[in-house]
C-alpha positions in Angstrom: -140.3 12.5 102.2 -143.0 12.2 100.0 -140.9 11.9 96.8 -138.7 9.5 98.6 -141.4 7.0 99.0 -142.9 7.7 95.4 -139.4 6.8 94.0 -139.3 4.0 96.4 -142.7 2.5 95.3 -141.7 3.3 92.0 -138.4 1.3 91.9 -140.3 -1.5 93.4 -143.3 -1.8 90.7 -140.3 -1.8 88.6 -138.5 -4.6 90.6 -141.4 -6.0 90.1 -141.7 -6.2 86.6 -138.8 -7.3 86.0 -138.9 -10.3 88.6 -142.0 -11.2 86.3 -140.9 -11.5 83.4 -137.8 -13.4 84.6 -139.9 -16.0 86.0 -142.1 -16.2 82.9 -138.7 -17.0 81.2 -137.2 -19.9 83.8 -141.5 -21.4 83.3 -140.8 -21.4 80.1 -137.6 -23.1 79.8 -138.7 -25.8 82.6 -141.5 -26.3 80.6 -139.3 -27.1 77.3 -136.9 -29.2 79.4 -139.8 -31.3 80.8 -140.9 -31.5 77.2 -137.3 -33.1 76.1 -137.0 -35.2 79.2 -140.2 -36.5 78.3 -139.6 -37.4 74.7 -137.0 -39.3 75.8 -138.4 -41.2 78.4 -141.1 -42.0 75.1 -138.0 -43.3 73.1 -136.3 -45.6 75.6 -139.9 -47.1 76.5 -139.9 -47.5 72.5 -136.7 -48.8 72.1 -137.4 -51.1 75.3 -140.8 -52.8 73.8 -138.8 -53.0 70.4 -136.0 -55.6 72.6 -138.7 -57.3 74.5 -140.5 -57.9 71.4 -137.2 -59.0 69.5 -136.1 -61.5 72.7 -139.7 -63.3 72.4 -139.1 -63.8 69.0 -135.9 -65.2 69.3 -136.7 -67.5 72.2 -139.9 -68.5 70.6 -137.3 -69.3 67.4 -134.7 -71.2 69.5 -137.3 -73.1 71.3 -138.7 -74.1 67.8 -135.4 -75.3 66.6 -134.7 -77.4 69.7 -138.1 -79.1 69.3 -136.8 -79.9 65.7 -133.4 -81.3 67.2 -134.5 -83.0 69.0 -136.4 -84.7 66.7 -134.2 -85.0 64.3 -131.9 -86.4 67.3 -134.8 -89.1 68.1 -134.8 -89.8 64.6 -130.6 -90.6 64.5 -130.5 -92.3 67.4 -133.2 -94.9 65.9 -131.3 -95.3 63.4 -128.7 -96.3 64.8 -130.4 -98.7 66.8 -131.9 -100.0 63.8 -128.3 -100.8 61.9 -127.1 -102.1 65.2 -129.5 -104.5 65.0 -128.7 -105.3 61.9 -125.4 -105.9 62.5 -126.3 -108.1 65.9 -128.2 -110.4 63.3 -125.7 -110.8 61.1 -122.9 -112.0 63.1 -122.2 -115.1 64.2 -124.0 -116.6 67.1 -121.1 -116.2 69.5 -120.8 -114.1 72.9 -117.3 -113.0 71.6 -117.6 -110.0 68.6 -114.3 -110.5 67.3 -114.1 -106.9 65.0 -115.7 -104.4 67.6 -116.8 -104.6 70.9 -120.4 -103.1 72.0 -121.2 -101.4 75.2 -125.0 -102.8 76.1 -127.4 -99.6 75.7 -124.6 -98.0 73.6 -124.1 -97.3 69.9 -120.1 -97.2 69.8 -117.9 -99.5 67.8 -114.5 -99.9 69.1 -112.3 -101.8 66.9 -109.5 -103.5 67.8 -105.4 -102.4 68.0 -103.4 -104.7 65.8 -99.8 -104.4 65.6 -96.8 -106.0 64.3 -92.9 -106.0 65.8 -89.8 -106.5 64.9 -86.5 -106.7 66.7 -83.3 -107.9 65.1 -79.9 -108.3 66.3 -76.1 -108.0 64.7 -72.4 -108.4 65.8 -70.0 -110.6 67.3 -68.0 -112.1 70.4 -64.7 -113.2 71.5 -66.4 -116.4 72.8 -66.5 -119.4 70.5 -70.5 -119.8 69.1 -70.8 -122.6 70.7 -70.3 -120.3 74.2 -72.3 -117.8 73.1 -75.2 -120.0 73.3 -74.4 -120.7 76.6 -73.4 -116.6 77.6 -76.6 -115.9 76.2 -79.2 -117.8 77.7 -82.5 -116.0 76.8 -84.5 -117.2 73.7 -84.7 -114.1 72.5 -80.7 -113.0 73.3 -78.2 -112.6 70.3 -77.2 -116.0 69.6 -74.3 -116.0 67.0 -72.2 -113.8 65.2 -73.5 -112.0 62.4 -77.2 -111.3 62.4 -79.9 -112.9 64.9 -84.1 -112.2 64.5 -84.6 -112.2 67.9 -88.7 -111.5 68.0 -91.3 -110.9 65.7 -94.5 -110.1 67.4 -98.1 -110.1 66.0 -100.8 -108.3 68.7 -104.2 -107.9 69.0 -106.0 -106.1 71.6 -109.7 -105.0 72.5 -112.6 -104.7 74.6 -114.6 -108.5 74.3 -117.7 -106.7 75.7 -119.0 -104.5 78.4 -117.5 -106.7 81.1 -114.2 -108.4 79.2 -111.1 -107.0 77.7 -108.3 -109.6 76.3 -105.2 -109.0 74.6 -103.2 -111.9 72.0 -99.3 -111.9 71.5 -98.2 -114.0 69.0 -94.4 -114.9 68.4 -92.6 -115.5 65.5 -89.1 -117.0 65.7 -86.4 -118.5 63.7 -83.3 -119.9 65.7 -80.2 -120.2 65.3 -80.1 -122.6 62.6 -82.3 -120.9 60.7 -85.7 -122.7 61.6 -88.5 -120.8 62.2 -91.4 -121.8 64.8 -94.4 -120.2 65.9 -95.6 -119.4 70.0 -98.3 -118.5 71.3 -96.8 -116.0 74.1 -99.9 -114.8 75.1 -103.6 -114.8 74.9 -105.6 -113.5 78.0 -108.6 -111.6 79.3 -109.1 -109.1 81.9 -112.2 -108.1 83.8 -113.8 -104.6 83.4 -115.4 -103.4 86.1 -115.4 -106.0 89.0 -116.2 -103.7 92.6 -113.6 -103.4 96.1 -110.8 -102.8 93.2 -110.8 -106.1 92.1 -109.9 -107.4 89.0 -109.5 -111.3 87.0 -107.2 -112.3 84.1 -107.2 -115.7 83.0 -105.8 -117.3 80.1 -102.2 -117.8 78.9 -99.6 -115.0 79.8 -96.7 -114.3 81.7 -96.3 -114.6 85.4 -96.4 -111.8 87.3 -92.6 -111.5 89.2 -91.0 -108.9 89.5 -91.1 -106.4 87.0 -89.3 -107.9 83.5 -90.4 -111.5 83.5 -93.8 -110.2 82.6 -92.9 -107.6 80.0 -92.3 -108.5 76.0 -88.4 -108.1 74.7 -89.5 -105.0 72.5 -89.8 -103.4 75.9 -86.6 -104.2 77.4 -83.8 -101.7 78.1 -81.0 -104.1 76.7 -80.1 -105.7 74.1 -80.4 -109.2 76.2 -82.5 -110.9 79.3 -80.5 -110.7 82.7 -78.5 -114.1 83.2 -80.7 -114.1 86.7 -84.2 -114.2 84.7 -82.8 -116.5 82.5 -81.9 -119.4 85.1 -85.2 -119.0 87.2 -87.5 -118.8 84.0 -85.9 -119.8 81.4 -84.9 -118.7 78.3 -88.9 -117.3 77.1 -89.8 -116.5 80.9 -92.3 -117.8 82.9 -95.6 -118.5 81.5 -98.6 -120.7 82.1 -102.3 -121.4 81.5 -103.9 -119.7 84.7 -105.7 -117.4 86.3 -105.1 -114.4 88.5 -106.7 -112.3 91.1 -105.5 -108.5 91.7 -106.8 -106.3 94.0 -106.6 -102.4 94.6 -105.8 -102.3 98.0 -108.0 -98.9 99.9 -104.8 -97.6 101.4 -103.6 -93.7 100.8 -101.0 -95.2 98.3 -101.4 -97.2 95.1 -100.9 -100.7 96.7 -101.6 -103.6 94.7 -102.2 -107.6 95.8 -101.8 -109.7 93.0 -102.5 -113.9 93.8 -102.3 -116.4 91.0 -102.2 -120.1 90.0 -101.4 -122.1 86.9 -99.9 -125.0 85.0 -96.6 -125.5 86.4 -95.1 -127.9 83.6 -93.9 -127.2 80.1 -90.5 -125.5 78.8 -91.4 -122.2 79.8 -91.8 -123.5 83.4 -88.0 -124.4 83.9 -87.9 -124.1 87.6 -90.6 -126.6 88.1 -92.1 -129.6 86.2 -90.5 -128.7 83.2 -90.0 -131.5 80.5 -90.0 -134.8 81.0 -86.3 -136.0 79.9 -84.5 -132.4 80.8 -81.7 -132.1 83.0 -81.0 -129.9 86.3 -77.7 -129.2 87.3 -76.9 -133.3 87.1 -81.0 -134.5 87.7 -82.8 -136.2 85.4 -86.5 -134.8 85.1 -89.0 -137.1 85.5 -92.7 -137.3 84.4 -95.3 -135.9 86.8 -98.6 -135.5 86.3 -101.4 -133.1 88.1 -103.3 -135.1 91.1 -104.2 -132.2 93.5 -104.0 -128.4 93.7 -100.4 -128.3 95.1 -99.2 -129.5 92.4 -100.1 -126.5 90.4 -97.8 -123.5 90.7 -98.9 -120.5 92.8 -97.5 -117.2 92.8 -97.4 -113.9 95.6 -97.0 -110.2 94.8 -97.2 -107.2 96.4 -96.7 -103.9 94.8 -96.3 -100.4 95.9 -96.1 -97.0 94.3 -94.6 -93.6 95.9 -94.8 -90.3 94.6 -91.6 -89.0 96.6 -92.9 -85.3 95.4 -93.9 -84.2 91.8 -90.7 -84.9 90.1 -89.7 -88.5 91.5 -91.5 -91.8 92.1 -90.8 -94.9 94.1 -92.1 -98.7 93.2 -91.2 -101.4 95.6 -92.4 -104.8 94.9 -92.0 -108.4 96.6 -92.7 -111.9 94.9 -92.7 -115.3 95.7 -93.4 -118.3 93.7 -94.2 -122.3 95.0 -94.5 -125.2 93.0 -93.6 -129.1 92.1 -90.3 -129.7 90.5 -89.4 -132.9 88.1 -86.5 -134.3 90.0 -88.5 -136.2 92.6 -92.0 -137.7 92.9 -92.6 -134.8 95.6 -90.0 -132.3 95.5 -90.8 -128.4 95.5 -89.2 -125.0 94.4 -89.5 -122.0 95.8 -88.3 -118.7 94.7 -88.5 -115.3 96.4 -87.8 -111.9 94.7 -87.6 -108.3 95.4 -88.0 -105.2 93.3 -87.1 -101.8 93.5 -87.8 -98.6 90.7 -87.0 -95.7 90.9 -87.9 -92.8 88.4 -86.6 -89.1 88.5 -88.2 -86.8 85.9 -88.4 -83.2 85.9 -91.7 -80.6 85.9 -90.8 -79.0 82.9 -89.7 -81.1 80.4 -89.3 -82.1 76.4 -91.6 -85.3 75.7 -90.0 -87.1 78.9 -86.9 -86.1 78.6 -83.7 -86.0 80.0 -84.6 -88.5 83.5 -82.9 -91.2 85.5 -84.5 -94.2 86.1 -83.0 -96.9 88.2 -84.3 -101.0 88.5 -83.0 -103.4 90.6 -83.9 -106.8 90.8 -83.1 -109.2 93.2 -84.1 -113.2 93.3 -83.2 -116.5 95.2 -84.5 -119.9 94.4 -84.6 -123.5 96.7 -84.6 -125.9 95.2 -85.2 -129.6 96.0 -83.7 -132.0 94.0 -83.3 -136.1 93.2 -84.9 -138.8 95.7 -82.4 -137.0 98.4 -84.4 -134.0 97.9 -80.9 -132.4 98.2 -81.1 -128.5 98.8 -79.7 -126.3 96.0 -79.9 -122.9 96.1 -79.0 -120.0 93.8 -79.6 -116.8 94.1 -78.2 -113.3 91.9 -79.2 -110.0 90.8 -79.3 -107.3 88.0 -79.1 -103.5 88.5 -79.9 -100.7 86.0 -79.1 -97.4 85.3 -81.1 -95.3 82.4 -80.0 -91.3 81.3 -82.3 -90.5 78.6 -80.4 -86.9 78.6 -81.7 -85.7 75.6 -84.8 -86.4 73.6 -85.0 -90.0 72.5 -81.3 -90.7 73.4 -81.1 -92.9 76.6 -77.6 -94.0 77.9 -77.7 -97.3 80.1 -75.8 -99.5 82.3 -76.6 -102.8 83.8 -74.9 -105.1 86.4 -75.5 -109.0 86.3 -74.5 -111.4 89.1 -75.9 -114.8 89.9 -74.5 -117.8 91.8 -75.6 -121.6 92.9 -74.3 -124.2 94.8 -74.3 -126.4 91.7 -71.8 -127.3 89.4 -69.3 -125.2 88.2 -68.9 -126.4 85.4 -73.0 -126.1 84.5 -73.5 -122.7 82.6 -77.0 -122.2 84.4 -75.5 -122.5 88.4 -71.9 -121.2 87.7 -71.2 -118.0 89.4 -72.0 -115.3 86.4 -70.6 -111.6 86.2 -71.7 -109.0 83.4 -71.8 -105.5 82.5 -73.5 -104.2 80.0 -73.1 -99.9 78.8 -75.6 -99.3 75.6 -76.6 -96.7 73.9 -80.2 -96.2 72.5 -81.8 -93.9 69.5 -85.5 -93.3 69.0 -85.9 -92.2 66.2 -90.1 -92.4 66.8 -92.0 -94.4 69.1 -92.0 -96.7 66.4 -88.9 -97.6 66.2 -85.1 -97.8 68.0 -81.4 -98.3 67.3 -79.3 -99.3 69.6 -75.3 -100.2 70.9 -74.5 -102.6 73.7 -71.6 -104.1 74.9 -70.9 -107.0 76.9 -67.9 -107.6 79.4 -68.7 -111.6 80.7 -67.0 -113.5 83.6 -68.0 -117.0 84.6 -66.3 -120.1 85.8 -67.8 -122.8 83.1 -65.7 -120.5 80.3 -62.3 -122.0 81.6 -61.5 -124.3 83.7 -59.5 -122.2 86.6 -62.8 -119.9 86.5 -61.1 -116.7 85.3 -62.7 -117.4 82.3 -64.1 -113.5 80.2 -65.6 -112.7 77.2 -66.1 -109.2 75.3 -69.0 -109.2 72.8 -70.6 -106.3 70.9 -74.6 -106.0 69.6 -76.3 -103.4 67.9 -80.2 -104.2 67.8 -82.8 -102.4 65.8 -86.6 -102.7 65.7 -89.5 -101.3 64.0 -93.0 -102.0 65.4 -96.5 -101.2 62.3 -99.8 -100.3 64.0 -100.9 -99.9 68.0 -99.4 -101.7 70.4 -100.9 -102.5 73.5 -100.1 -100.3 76.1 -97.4 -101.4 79.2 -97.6 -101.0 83.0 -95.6 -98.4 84.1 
């Protein structure tokens, strides 16, 4: 018993031992762990100072430079005040800055877009020349076999100042017969930034109906004006000295009021006071002056835009024009249009092309005319069809009709058909090519009034510099 518990105390002294040591060891090794852990701890604080110190340098180096900018900034920008005023002092003492325009508080220069364009004409007809005149109405039509310059076009266009734009079209033309003249076609300004969406242009430009009596012949999709255009407006469409109000109507579609009034005599106001001298369908014209506002011409529209969904898009548009005529010392005209465009272009797409567009024009005039004030009315249309189906190659087709109660025999009141499939090329936006041809049927040709004609045009045009931008 006795040896048993010696051994047993022995084992444990020895246990004991052991245990000691072993925990001397694991002391020791915590102790070296804690000593690593610790020197790392030291070299991330390091590290950490080192960054701070390094960011406040940088800042402190960045807010340095942008003191300097700014500055240097401060230093530009009177500079450019100071040349600015040099400039202000040297030009002429005038409101109008006719190089640049200048925003007030601003140092931009704008200068202006210039432009020059030129649309020519070539081929032939069954119809004598003398009818071609006639089958061709427009002043800027083909008007005789062989070559025709139908426009050339000089254009200016800028901001006047912080509150005016104005654009300048001026024609070149040389007739028939080889004379050349020169028009001023238009020469207008636009307000800015009037509020309630409204907006005033005054000058000389084109009346506002419909949608191609106020666009320039460069834009046109044929070769020629529609014979309907050309018997309410004349040959180089309506214009006038006026003025005109517009105004951005607040509803959830782009609706658009348009009221205007000007001069309602001269040869580019057919339909009204006209020339003293000129005949209407079997009236002489007379001489009337301007004694009170009614005797000014006065014009209506009201246009609407539709985006049917993201590919198509709807414009419809209604018109109406009042005014004096030449035939009596009282008599008025009237006329009263509609429009309708339609647009179909696809999401994805190659500069615009291929789409469909379709325009459709519809107008009818009254007409009171001689001391009977008799009532003669015409009325007609044009329809269009565009396929541009593959880049800058558009395929069209157009469909003229227009009647009057007039003479027959008259080339403006006859009863007019005409259909017109082209083809156009554009090369650039700078320049096009194009093929027409004309099937004609009106009574003054013969005298049973089965009277047709076939004529063929090919028109080209090149345009140099910007050119003012057109409505859509």
């Amino acid at each position: 018993m006795r040896k048993l518990l010696i051994f047993t105390l022995f084992l444990s002294a020895f246990a004991t031992c052991a245990f000691a040591d072993e925990i001397e060891d694991l002391k020791k090794q915590m102790q070296a762990m804690q000593e690593q852990f610790q020197g790392q701890i030291n070299e991330i604080q390091k590290q950490h100072n080192e960054t701070v110190n390094n960011l406040q340098v940088r800042i402190e180096q960045l807010e340095s430079q942008r003191e300097g900018q700014e500055a240097q900034l401060g230093s530009r920008e009177a500079l450019k005040k100071e040349i600015l005023s040099d400039l202000k002092s040297q030009a002429p003492a005038t409101n109008q800055q006719p190089l640049f325009s200048q925003a007030v508080g601003s140092s931009q220069v704008k200068l202006m877009d210039i432009s020059f364009d030129s649309l020519f004409a070539a081929g032939g007809s069954t119809a004598r020349e003398s009818e071609i005149d006639k089958l061709q109405a427009g002043a800027h039509d083909p008007k005789k076999r062989g070559f025709t310059t139908q426009n050339l076009e000089f254009s200016m266009l800028g901001a006047v100042d912080p509150y005016f734009n104005a654009e300048s079209h001026l024609i070149f033309q040389v007739d028939k017969d080889g004379e050349s003249k020169l028009e001023v076609e238009e020469a207008f300004l636009t307000t800015q930034s009037l509020p309630y969406g409204l907006q005033v242009k005054a000058g000389h430009f084109f009346t506002e109906f419909g949608r191609l009596n106020a666009s320039h012949p460069h834009t046109w999709d044929f070769v020629d004006q529609p014979v309907i255009n050309s018997r309410m407006f004349g040959g180089d469409g309506l214009r006038s000295p006026g003025a005109r109000l517009s105004w951005l109507t607040p509803l959830p579609w782009y609706s658009e009021v348009l009221l205007g009034a000007e001069n309602a005599n001269g040869e580019t106001a057919v339909s009204f006071l006209n020339k003293a001298g000129e005949d209407f369908s079997g009236y002489t014209e007379l001489s009337r002056e301007v004694h009170k506002i009614s005797d000014l011409l006065y014009l209506t529209r009201w246009l609407n835009s539709f985006s049917i969904n993201d590919e198509t898009t709807l414009n419809l548009g209604a018109s109406a024009l009042f005014g004096p005529n030449a035939t009596g010392v009282d008599n008025r005209t009237n006329i009263y249009g509609t429009d309708i465009y339609l647009k179909w272009k696809p999401r994805i797409n190659d500069h615009g092309f291929p789409f469909v567009a379709s325009q459709t024009e519809l107008m009818k005039r009254k007409f009171e005319g001689g001391e009977t004030k008799d009532n003669l009315n015409d009325y007609g249309l044009y329809t269009q069809l565009l396929y541009g189906f593959k880049r800058n190659w558009v395929a069209g087709l157009r469909y003229d009709f227009a009647d009057g109660n007039g003479l027959s025999t008259d080339s403006l009141r006859d009863r007019r058909y005409r259909v017109s499939p082209n083809l156009t090329w554009y090369p650039t936006e700078f320049s096009k090519i194009r093929l027409q041809y004309n099937y004609d049927k009106a009574q003054h040709i013969s005298d049973d009034g089965n009277g047709d004609e076939h004529s063929i045009w090919i028109q080209y045009e090149f345009m140099l510099g910007a050119h003012p931008k057109h409505k859509f």
